[in-house]
N, C-alpha and C positions, 0 to 999 in steps of 0.2 A: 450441494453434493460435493463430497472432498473424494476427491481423484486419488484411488493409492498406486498409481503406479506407472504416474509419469514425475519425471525429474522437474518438469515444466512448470510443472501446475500446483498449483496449494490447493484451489478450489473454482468451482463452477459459480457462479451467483444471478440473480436477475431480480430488478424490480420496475413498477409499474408504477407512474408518476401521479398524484389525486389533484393535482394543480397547483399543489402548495411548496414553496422552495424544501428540498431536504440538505439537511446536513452533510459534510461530506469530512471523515479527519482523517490525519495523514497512519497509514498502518505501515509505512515500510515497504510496499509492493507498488510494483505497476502492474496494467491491467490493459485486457485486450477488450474491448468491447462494443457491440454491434446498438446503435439506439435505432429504433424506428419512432419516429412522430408520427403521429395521424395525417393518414393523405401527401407525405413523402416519402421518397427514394431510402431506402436503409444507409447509414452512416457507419462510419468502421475507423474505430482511431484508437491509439496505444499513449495510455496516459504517463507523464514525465513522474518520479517523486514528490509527493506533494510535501512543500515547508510549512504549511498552517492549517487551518481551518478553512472553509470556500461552501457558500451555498448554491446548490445548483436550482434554472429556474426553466421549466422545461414545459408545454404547454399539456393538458389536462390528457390522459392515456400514453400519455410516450413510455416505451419500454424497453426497457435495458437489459442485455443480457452480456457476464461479461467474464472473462478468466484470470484468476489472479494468478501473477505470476512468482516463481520461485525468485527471492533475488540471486543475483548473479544470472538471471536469463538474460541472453543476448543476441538478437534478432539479426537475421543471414546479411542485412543492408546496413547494421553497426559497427562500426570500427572497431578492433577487439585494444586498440590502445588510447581510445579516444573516452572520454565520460559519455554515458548514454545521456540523451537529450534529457532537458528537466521541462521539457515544453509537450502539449498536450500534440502529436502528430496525427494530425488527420489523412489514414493511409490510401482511403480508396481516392482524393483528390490529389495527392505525391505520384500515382501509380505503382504504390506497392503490392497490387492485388491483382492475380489473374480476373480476365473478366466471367470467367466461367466461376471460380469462387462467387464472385458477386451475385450471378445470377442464380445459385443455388440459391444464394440466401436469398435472393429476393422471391423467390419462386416457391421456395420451401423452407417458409418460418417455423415447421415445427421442428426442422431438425438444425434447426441454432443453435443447440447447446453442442449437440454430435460435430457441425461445422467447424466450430468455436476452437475444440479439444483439438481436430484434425490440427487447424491452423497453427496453434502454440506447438506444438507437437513438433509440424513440418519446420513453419519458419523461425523455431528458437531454437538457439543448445545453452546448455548449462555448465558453465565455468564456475562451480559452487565451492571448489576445493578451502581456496581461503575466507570467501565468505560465510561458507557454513563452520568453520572455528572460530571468528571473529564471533559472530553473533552469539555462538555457544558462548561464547567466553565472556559476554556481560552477564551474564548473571553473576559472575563472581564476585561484582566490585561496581552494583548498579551508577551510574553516572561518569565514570573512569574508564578511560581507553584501556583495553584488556591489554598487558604484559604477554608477548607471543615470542616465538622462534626470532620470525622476522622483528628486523627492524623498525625504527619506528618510519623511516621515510618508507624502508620499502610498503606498509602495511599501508599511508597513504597513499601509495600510487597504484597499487593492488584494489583496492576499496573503491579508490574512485573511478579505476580504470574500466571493474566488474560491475558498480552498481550505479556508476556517475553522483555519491553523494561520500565525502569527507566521512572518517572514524568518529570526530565528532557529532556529524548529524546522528549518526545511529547508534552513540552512547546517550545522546540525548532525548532522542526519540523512544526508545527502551526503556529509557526511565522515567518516561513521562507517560506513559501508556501504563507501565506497572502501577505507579503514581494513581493515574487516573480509575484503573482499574477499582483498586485499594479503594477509594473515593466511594464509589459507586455502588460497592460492595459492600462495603463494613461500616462500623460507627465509632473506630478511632477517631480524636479530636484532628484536628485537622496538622493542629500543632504536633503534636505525634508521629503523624505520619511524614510532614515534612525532614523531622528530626532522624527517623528510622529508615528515611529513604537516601540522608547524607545531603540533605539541603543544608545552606547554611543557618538557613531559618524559615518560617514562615512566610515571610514577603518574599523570598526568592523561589519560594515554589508557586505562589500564587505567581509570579512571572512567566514561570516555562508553562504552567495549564494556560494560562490566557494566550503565552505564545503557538504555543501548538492544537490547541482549543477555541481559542478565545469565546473562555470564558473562564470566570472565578473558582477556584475551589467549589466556594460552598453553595453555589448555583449549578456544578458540575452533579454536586453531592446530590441535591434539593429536586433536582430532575433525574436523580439514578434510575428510575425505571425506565426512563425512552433512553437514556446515554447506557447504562449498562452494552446494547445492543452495538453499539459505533465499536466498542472494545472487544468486539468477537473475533475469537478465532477460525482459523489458521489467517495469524499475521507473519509479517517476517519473521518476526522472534518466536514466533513457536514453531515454525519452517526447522528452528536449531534445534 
């Protein structure tokens, strides 16, 4: 369910584990999210920037329900000059949670997703001003730090200071995602698309998919019907 009209939120999501590891690839966003395992306590942790690919392994019904956030969301116990954490924070064992939050959800799962929204809502504000022109502005010139107003130092300390991840991460992650997309989508040679996307070549785009994938090109391509799905939107770069 995509949220129109909070600053906070891209989207609501939730899935349901069949015991098998699933996939997980980096989209640009962190995320709020409630997991419940069978026969425990509900957990509640706000996931860091992911740099690669990571399978997650969770036992058979665990379910996850979770909010993705706008980047440049910055949570009330963040530092507004410090990089947000790139580590998985698990909040309800930090004490970042009233206990009355807790016990709604523990007491009333249906309204998890209603809970979820309040929480991004309450405990984020959104400092998007420069990140939401940065981001606009790769599509210009996909792999290339976009040419802006600001400087180039200040646009680093701006970036990492609002999303905790460098101008590089997210020329590169933008273009790998588009990249990947393209892949998964169409039946341009491979060579092609590395060319049209400002690779230097083919082996240097098979580099960035296995880094941010890991996996090949043509194994990315070869599996498009389940991987199509990892590349959905609302990511950060469609947030621009």
């Amino acid at each position: 369910m995509e949220i129109k009209n909070s600053k906070q939120i891209l989207t609501t999501w939730s899935v349901q584990a069949d015991g098998r590891p699933f996939k997980v690839w980096p989209d640009g966003c962190r995320d709020l999210i409630v997991c419940i395992k069978p026969g425990e306590t509900p957990s509640v942790f706000l996931t860091g920037l992911d740099r690669g690919p990571y399978s997650v392994f969770v036992p058979d019904g665990t379910i996850f329900w979770g909010i993705r956030l706008t980047p440049g969301s910055v949570a009330k116990w963040e530092s507004e000059v410090e990089p947000r954490s790139g580590e998985v924070l698990q909040l309800d064992s930090l004490g970042r949670l009233t206990s009355a939050w807790l016990k709604s959800i523990i007491h009333h799962p249906e309204r998890i997703d209603e809970l979820l929204i309040e929480a991004a809502e309450s405990w984020f504000k959104i400092e998007d001003s420069p990140v939401h022109c940065f981001l606009k502005a790769l599509s210009q010139n996909p792999g290339q730090i976009p040419q802006m107003a600001l400087s180039s130092r200040s646009i680093r300390r701006k970036m990492r200071a609002l999303t905790g991840a460098s101008p590089q991460y997210w020329t590169s992650l933008y273009r790998a995602r588009l990249v990947g997309r393209a892949l998964v989508e169409g039946k341009m040679p491979i060579s092609e698309v590395a060319f049209a996307s400002g690779f230097a070549d083919q082996a240097h785009l098979t580099r960035e998919i296995n880094r941010w994938f890991g996996v090949t090109p043509a194994a990315l391509r070869e599996d498009g019907a389940i991987n199509e799905g990892l590349f959905s939107e609302p990511d950060a770069f469609s947030y621009a």
